[in-house]
C-alpha positions in Angstrom: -104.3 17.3 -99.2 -101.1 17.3 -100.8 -100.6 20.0 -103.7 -97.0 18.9 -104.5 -94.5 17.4 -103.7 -90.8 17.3 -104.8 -87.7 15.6 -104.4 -84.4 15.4 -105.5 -80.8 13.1 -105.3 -83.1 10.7 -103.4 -82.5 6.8 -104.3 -83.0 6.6 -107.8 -84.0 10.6 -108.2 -81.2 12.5 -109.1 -82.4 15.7 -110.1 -85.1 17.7 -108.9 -88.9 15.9 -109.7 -92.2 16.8 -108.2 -95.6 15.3 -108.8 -98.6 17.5 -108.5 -102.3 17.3 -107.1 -103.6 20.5 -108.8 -105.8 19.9 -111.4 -105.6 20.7 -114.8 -107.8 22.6 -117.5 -109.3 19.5 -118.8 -112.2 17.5 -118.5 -112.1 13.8 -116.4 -114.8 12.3 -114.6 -117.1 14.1 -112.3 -116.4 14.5 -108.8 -112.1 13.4 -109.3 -111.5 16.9 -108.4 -112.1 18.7 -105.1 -112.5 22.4 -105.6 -110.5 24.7 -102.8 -112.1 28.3 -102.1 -109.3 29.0 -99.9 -106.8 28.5 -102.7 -109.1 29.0 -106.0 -107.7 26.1 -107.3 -108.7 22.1 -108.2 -107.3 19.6 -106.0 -107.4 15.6 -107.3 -108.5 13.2 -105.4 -106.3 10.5 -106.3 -102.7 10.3 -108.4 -101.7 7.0 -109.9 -97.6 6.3 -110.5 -97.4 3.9 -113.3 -93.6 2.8 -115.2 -91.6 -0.3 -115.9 -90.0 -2.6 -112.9 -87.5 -0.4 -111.4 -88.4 2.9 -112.8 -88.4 4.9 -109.4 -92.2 4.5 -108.8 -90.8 2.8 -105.1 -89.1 5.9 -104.6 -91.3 8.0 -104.4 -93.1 6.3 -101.8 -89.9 6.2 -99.8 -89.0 9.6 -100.6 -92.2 10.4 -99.0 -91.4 7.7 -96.1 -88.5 9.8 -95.8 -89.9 12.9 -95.7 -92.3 11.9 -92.9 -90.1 10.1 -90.7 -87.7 12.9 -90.5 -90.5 14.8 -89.5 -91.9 12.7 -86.8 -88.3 11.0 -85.7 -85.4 13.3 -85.9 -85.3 14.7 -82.8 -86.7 11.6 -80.8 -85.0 8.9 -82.3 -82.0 9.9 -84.6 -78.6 9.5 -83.4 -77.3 12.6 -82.0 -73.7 11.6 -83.8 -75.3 9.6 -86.2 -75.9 12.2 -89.0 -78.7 11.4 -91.4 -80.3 8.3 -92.7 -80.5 9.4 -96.2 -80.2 7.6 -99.3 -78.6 9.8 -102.0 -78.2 9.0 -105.6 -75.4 6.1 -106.0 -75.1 5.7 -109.9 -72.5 9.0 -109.9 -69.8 9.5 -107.7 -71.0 13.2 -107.5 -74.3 12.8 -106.3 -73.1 11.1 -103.4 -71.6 13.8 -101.6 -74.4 16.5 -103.1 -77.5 17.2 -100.6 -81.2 16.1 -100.8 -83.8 17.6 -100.8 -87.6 17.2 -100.0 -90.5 19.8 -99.9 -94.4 19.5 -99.6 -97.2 22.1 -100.5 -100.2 21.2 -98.3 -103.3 22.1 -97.5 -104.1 21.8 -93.4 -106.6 22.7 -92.2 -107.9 24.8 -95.1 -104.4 26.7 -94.8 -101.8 26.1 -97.8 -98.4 25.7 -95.8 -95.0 25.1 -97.9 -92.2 23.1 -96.0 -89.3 21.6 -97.2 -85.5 20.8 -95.9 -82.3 20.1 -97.6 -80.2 17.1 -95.4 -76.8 15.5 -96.7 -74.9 12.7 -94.3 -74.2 14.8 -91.6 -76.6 17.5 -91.1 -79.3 19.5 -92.1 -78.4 22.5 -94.5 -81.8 24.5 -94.9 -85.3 23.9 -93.6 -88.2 26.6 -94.3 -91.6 27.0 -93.6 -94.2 29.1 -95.2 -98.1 29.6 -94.7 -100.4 31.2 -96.9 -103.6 32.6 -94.8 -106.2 34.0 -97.0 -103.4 33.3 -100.0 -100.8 36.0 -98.7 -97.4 34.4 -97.7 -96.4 34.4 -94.6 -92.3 33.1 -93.3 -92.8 30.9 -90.3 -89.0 30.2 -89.9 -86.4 29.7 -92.5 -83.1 28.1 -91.5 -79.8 27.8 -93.2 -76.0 26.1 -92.7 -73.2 28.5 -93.0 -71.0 27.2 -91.0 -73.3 27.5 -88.5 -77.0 27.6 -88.4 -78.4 30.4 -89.3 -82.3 30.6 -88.0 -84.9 33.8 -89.0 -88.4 34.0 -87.3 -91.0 35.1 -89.1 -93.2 37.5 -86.9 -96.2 35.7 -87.5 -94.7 32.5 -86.0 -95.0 33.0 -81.8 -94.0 30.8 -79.2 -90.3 29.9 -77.7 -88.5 29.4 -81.5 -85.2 30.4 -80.1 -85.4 28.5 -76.8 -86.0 25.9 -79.3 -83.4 26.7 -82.0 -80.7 26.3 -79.1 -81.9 22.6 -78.4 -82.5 21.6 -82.0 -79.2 19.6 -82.6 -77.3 19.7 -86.2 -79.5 16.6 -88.2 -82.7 16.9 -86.4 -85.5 19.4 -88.5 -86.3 22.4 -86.3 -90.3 21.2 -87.0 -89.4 18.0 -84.8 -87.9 19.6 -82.1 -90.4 22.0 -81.3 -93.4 19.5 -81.2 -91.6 17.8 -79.0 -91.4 20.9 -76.8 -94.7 21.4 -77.2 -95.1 24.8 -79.9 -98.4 25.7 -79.8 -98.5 27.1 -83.0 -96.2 24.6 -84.7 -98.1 21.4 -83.5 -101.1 21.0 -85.7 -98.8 21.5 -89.1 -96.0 18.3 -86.9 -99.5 16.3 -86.6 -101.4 16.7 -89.9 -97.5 15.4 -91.6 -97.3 12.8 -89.1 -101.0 11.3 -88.6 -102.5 12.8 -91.6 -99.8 11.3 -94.0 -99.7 7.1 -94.3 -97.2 5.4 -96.7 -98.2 1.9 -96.8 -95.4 0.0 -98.2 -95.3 -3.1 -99.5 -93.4 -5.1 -97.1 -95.1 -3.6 -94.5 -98.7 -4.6 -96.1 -98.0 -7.9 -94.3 -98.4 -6.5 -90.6 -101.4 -4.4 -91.5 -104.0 -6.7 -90.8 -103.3 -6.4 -86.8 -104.1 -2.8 -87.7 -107.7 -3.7 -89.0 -108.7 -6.0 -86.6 -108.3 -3.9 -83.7 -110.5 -1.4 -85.5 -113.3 -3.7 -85.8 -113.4 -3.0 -82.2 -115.6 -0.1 -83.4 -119.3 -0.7 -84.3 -119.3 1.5 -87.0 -115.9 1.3 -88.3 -116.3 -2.7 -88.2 -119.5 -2.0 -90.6 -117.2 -0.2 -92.8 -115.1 -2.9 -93.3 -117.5 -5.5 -93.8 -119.0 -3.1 -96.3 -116.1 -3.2 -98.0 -115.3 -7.3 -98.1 -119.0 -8.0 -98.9 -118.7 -5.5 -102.0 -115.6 -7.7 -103.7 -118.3 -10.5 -103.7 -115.7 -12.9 -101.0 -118.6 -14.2 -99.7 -117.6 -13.1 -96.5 -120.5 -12.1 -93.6 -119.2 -11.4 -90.0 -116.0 -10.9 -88.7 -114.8 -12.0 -85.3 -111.7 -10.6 -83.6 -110.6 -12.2 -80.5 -107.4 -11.0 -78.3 -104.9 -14.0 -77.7 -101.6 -13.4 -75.3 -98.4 -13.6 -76.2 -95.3 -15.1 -74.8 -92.2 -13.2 -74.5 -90.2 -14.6 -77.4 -93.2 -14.1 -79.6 -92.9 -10.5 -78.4 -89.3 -10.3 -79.7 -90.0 -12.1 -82.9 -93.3 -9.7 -83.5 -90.9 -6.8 -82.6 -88.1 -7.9 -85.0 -90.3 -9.1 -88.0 -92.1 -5.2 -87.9 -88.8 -3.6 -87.8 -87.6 -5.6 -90.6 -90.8 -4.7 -92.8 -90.7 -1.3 -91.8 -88.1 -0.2 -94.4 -86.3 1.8 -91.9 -89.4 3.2 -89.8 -87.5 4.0 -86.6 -91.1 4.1 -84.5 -92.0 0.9 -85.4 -92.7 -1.1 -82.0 -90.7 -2.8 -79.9 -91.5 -6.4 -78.1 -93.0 -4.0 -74.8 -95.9 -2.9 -77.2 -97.2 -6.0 -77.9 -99.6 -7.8 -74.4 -101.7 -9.6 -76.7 -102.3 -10.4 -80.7 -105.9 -10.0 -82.5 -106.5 -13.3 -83.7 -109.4 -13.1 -86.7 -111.9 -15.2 -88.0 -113.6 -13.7 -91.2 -116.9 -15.6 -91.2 -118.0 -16.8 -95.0 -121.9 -17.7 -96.2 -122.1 -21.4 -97.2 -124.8 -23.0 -98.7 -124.3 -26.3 -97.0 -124.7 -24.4 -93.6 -127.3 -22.3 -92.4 -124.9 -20.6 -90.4 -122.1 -18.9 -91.9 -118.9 -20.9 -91.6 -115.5 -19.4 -90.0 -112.1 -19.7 -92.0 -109.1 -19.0 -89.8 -107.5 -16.0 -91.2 -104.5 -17.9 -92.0 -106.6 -20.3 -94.6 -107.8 -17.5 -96.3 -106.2 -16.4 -100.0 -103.7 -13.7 -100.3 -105.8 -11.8 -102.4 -108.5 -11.8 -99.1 -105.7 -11.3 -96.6 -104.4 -8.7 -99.0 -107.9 -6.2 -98.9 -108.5 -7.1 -95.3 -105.6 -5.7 -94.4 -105.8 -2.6 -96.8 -109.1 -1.9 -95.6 -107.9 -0.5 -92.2 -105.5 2.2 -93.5 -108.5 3.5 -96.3 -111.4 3.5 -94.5 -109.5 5.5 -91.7 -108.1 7.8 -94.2 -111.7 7.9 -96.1 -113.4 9.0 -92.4 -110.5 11.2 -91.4 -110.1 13.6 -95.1 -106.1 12.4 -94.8 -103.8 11.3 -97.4 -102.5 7.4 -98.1 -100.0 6.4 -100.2 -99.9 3.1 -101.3 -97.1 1.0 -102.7 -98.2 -1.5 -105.2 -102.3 -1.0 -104.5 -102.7 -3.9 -107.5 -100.4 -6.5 -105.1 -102.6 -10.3 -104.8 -106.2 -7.6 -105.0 -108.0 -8.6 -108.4 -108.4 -5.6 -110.8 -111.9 -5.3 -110.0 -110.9 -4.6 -106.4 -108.4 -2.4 -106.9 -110.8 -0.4 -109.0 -113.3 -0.3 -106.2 -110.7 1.3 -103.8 -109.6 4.2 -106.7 -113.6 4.6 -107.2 -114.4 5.4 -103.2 -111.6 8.3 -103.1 -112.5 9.6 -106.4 -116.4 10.0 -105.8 -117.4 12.6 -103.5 -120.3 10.3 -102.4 -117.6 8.2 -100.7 -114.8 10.6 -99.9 -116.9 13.3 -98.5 -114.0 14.7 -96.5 -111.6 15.3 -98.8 -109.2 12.3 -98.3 -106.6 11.3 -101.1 -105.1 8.5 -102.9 -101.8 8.3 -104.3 -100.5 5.1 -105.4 -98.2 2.8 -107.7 -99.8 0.2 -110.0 -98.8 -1.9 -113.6 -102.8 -2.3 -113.5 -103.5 -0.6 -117.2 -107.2 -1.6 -116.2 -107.3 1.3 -114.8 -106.6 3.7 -117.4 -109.2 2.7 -119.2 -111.7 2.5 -116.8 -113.0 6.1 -117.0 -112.6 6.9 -113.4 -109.3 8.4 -113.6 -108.6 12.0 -115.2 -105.1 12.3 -117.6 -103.9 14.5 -115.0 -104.4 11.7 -112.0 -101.9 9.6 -114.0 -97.8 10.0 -113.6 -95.2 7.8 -115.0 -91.7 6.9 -114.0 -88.8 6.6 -116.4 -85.5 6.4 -116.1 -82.9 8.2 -118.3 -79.7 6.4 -119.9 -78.2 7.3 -116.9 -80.5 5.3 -114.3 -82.3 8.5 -113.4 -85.6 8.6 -112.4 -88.2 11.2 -113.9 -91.8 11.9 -113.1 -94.3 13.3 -116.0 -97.8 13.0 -116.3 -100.4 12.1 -119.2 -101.6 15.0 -119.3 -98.2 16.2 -120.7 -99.0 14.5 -124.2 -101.8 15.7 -126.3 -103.7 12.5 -126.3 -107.2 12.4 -128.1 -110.4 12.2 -125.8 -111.4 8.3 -127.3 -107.8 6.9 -127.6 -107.3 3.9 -125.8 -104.7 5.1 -123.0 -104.0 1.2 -121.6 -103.0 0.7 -125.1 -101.1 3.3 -126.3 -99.2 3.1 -122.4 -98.6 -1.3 -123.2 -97.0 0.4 -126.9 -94.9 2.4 -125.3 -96.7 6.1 -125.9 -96.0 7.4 -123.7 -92.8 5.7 -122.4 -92.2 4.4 -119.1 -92.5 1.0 -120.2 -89.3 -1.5 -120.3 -87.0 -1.7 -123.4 -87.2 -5.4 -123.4 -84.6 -6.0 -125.9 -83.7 -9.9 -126.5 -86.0 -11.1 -123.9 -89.1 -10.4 -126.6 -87.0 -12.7 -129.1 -86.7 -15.6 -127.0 -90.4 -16.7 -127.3 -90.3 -16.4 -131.2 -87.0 -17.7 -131.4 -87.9 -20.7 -129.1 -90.7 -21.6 -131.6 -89.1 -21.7 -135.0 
């Protein structure tokens, strides 16, 4: 699970803004918080981003996008004169040439682990990572620029680290180069970021339901899934996935349209991945038919094509104990729906393994729902300046019965847009 995680001169964060997973002294509903032995602490199951259109609420999943694909892509796929693909802070002319920075408290594999690296254009200036066995920190490697790169092993941290200092190049993260050399010790901490960690962005929503078709190729993941379309009442009873071949220029166009919606994702397939296409058929109950009718996928609402495609991506993370981030969870999914996903990751009954939600929504159902604590809910606000900030409700001393979708619509607690002359033109219009 993710404890924190900070970043700052990223997009529209200028200075330095972390959200946090560790729970606070207060009470919530039952089973939102996941208590840690190892670190003595409360860990929430879900966080929930909520702000006005273009707050920064994006940016933090694609500061996290970032963050990830640096990780997994630096050394395999980066340039090796083509610096680094980061998007600094635009509205001053300062921030522009000042570094970013990103840095993630984890818990792997019952192991708190802090790693974090500081990029600008060119290069990376600092990387570090720490581990915290039995709670007593321990330097794995900590790596600086001063003129050159300056590396220091911790002893705790064996293996080939300066075989693979000398063939980590100037923007690629030391952590990427050496699971691609194959460090023992440094590979399960490169997988848990890289296959523990999802950030499913909007655009990218559209590709996803490839994703959850070939899953149903498993009996009981399949189950799962029509578990969770029969639960949002679609009417929906089977589903059939078939394989159908593709021509080369589909290939290319396939390729091309998943590059386009992968905001940048530089392992995103090309047209050589792609032999064939699932092509679904999500079965419906009629009452004019004994049998259930078919519905090509295409026919089917946005709001249908919109869970089927989410259901992949949760049900792997429920079963796995990893950590999703969702853009937009309330995009074409009715409230009720959306409310059904935040429910199986924050009831222990469902999320048995420890997995985690952390999403972006304008859905105020939700706040007053009773499912999600004050500390599971973060806002995004911008300053005067077009700076992003992240706070949470638990910040405000709030009474236990007030209304929070309310008080947030009023403006309460901010992060809600100033609309000016826009909320005159309906009143003016009618006089």
């Amino acid at each position: 699970m993710i404890l924190r995680f900070a970043v700052e001169n990223f997009r529209s964060v200028k200075g330095r803004q972390e959200i946090s997973a560790i729970a606070a002294g207060i009470k919530g509903p039952e089973g939102a918080v996941l208590d840690s032995p190892e670190l003595k602490l409360g860990l929430l199951r879900v966080l929930a981003m909520y702000g006005a259109n273009a707050s920064g609420k994006t940016t933090l999943m694609r500061a996290l996008f970032f963050f990830r694909n640096a990780i997994d892509a630096s050394h395999r796929r980066w340039a090796p004169e083509g610096g680094v693909p980061r998007e600094p802070f635009l509205l001053d002319d300062a921030s522009t040439n000042l570094p970013s920075t990103f840095e993630v408290d984890a818990l792997i594999h019952g192991t708190r682990y802090t790693y974090g690296f500081t990029v600008d254009s060119n290069r990376v200036l600092a990387e570090s990572l720490f581990s915290y066995p039995r709670n007593k920190r321990q330097v794995w490697f900590e790596r600086n620029w001063d003129g050159q790169d300056q590396f220091r092993f911790g002893k705790s941290l064996l293996g080939e680290n300066r075989t693979i200092q000398n063939l980590t190049r100037s923007n690629s993260l030391f952590l990427s180069a050496a699971a691609q050399n194959a460090h023992h010790q440094l590979q399960p901490v490169y997988e848990w970021f890289t296959r523990q960690l999802e950030i499913v962005g909007l655009p990218a929503r559209a590709g996803l339901h490839n994703f959850t078709a070939n899953q149903c190729g498993d009996a009981h993941f399949r189950a799962s899934v029509l578990q969770m379309l029969s639960s949002a009442d679609l009417g929906i009873v089977d589903v059939e996935v078939t394989q159908q071949e593709v021509g080369e220029k589909m290939k290319k166009a396939l390729a091309a349209f998943l590059q386009s919606v992968g905001e940048g994702d530089s392992s995103a397939p090309d047209e050589k991945s792609f032999s064939s296409i699932p092509k679904i058929l999500l079965r419906h109950q009629s009452h004019s038919s004994v049998d259930p009718v078919g519905l090509p996928y295409e026919d089917e609402s946005d709001g249908t094509k919109s869970l089927f495609a989410l259901a992949g991506p949760v049900i792997r993370a429920l079963q796995q104990g990893s950590v999703i981030c969702i853009d937009e969870l309330d995009s074409s999914l009715h409230p009720l729906l959306a409310l059904g996903i935040v429910k199986m990751f924050n009831q222990p009954e469902t999320n048995p393994n420890g997995a985690q939600l952390i999403f972006n929504t304008h859905d105020v159902n939700l706040l007053d729902g009773d499912v999600l604590r004050r500390d599971q809910i973060w806002f995004a606000e911008k300053d005067s300046g077009g700076a992003t900030r992240f706070y949470a409700l638990s910040d405000f001393k709030a009474r236990r019965e007030e209304k929070l979708g309310r008080g947030y619509l009023q403006g309460r607690y901010g992060a809600v847009p100033f609309l000016g002359r826009l909320a005159s033109i309906g009143a003016a219009d009618g006089e």
